[in-house]
mmCIF file as Biopython writes it, N, C-alpha, C and O atoms, coordinates in Angstrom:
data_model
#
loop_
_atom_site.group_PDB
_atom_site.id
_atom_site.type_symbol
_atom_site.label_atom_id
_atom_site.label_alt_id
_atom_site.label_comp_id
_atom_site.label_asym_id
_atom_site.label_entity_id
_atom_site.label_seq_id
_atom_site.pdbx_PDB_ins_code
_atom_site.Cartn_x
_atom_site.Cartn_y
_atom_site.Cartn_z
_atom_site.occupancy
_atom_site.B_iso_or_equiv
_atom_site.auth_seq_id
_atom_site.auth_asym_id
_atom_site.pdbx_PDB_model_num
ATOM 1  N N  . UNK A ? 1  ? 63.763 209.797 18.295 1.0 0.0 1  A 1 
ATOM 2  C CA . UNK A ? 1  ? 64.714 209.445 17.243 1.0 0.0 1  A 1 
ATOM 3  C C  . UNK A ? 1  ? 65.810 208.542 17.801 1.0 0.0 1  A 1 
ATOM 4  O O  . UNK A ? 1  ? 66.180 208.639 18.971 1.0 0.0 1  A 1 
ATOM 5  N N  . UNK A ? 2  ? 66.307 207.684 16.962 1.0 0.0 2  A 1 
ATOM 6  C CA . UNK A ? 2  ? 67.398 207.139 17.270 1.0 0.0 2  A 1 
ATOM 7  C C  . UNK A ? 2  ? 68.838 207.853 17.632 1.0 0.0 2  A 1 
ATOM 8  O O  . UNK A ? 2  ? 68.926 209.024 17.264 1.0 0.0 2  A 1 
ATOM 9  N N  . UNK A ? 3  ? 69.755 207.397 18.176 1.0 0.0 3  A 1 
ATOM 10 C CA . UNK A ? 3  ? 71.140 208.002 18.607 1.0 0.0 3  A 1 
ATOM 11 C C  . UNK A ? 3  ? 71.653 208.479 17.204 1.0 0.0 3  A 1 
ATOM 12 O O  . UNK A ? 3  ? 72.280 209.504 16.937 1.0 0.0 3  A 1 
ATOM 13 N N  . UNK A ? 4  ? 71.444 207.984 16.798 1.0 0.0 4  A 1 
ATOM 14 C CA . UNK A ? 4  ? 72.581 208.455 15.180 1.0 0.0 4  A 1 
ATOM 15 C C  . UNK A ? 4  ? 71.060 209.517 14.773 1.0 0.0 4  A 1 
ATOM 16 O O  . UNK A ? 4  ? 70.989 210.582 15.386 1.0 0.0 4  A 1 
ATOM 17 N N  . UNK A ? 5  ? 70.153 209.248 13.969 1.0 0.0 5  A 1 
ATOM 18 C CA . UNK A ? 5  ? 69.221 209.620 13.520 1.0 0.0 5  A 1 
ATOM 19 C C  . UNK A ? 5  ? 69.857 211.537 14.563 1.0 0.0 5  A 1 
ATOM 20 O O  . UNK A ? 5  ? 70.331 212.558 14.065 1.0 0.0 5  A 1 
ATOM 21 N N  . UNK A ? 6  ? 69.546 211.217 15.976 1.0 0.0 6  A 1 
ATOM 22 C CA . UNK A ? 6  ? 69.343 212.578 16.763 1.0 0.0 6  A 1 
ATOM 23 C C  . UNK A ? 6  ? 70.889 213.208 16.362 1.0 0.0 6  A 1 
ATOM 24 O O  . UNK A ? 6  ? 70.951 214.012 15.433 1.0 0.0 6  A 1 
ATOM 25 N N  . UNK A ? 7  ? 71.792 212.921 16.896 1.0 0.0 7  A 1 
ATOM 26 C CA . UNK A ? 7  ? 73.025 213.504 16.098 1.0 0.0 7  A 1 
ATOM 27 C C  . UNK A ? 7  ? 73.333 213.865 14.981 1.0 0.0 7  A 1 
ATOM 28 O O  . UNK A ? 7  ? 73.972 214.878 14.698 1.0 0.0 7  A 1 
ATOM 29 N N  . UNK A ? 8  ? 72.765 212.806 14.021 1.0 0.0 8  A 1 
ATOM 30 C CA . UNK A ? 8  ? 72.708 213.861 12.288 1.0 0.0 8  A 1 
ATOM 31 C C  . UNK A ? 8  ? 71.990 215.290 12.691 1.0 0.0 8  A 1 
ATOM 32 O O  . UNK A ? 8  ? 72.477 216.400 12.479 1.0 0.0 8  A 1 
ATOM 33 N N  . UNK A ? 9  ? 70.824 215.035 13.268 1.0 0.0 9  A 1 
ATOM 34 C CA . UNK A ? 9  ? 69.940 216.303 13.000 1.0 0.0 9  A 1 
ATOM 35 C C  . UNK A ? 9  ? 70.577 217.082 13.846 1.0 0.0 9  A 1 
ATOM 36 O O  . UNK A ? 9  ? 70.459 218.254 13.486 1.0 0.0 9  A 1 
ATOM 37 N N  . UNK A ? 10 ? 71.388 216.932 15.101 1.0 0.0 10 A 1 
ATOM 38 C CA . UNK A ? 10 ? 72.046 218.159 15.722 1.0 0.0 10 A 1 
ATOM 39 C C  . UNK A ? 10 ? 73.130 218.483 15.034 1.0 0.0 10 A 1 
ATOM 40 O O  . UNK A ? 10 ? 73.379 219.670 15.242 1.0 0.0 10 A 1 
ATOM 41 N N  . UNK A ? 11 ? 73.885 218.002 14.322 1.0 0.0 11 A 1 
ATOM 42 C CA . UNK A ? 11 ? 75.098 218.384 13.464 1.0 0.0 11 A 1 
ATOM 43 C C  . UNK A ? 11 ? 74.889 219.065 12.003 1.0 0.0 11 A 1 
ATOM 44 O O  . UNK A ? 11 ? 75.768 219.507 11.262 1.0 0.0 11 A 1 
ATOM 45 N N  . UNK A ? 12 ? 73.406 219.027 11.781 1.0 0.0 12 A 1 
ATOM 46 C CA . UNK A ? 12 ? 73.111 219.583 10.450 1.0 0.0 12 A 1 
ATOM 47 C C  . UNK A ? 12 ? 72.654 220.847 10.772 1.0 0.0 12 A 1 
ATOM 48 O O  . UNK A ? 12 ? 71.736 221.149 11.534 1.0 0.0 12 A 1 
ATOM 49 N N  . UNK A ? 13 ? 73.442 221.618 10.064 1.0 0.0 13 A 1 
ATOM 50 C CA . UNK A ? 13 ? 72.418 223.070 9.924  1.0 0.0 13 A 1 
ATOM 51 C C  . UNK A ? 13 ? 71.794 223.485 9.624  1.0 0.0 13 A 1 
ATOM 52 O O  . UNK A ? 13 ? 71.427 224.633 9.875  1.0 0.0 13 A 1 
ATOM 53 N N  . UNK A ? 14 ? 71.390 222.739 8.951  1.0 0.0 14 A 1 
ATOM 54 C CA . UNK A ? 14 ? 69.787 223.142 7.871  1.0 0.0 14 A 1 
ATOM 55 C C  . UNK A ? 14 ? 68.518 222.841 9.081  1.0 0.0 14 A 1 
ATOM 56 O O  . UNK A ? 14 ? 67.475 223.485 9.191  1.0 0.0 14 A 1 
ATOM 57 N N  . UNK A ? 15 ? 68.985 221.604 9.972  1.0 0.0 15 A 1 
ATOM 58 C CA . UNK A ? 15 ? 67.800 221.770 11.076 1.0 0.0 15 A 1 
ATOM 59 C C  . UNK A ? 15 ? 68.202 222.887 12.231 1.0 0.0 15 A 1 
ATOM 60 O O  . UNK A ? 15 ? 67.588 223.820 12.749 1.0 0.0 15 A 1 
ATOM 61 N N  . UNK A ? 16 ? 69.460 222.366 12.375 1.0 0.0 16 A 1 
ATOM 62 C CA . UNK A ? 16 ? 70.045 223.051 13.600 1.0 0.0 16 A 1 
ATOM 63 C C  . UNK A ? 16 ? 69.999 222.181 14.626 1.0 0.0 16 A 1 
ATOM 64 O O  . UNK A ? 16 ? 69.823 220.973 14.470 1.0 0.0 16 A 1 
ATOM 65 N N  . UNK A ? 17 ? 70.162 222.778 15.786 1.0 0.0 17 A 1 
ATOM 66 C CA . UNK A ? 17 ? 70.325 221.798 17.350 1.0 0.0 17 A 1 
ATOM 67 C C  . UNK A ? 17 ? 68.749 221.577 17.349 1.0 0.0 17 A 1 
ATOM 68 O O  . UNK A ? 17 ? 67.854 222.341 16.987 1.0 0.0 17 A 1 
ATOM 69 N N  . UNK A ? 18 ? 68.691 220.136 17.931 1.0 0.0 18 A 1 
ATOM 70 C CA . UNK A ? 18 ? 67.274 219.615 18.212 1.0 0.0 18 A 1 
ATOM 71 C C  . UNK A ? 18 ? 67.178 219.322 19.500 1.0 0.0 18 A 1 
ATOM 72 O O  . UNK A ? 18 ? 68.144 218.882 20.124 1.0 0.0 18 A 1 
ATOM 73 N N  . UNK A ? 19 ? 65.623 219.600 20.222 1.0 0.0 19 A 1 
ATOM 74 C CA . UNK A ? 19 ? 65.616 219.530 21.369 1.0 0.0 19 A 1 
ATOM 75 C C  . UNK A ? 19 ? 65.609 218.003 21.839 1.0 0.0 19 A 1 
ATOM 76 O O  . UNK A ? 19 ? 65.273 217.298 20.888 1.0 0.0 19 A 1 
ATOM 77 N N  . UNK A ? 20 ? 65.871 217.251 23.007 1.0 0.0 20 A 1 
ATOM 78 C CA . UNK A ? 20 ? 65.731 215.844 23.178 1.0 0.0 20 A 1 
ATOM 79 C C  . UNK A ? 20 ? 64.098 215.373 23.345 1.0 0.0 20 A 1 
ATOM 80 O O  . UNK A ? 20 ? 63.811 214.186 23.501 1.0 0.0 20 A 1 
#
C-alpha cells in the first residue's frame, strides 16, 4: 500500500493496526 493508503488503514478502527 501506499504511505497515506497504509496510515488510513492504521488509524481506522474498523481495520485496526495493519501489519507492514
Amino acid at each position: 500500500l501506499l504511505v497515506a493508503q497504509n496510515t488510513y488503514l492504521m488509524n481506522t478502527t474498523e481495520f485496526g493496526p495493519v501489519p507492514d
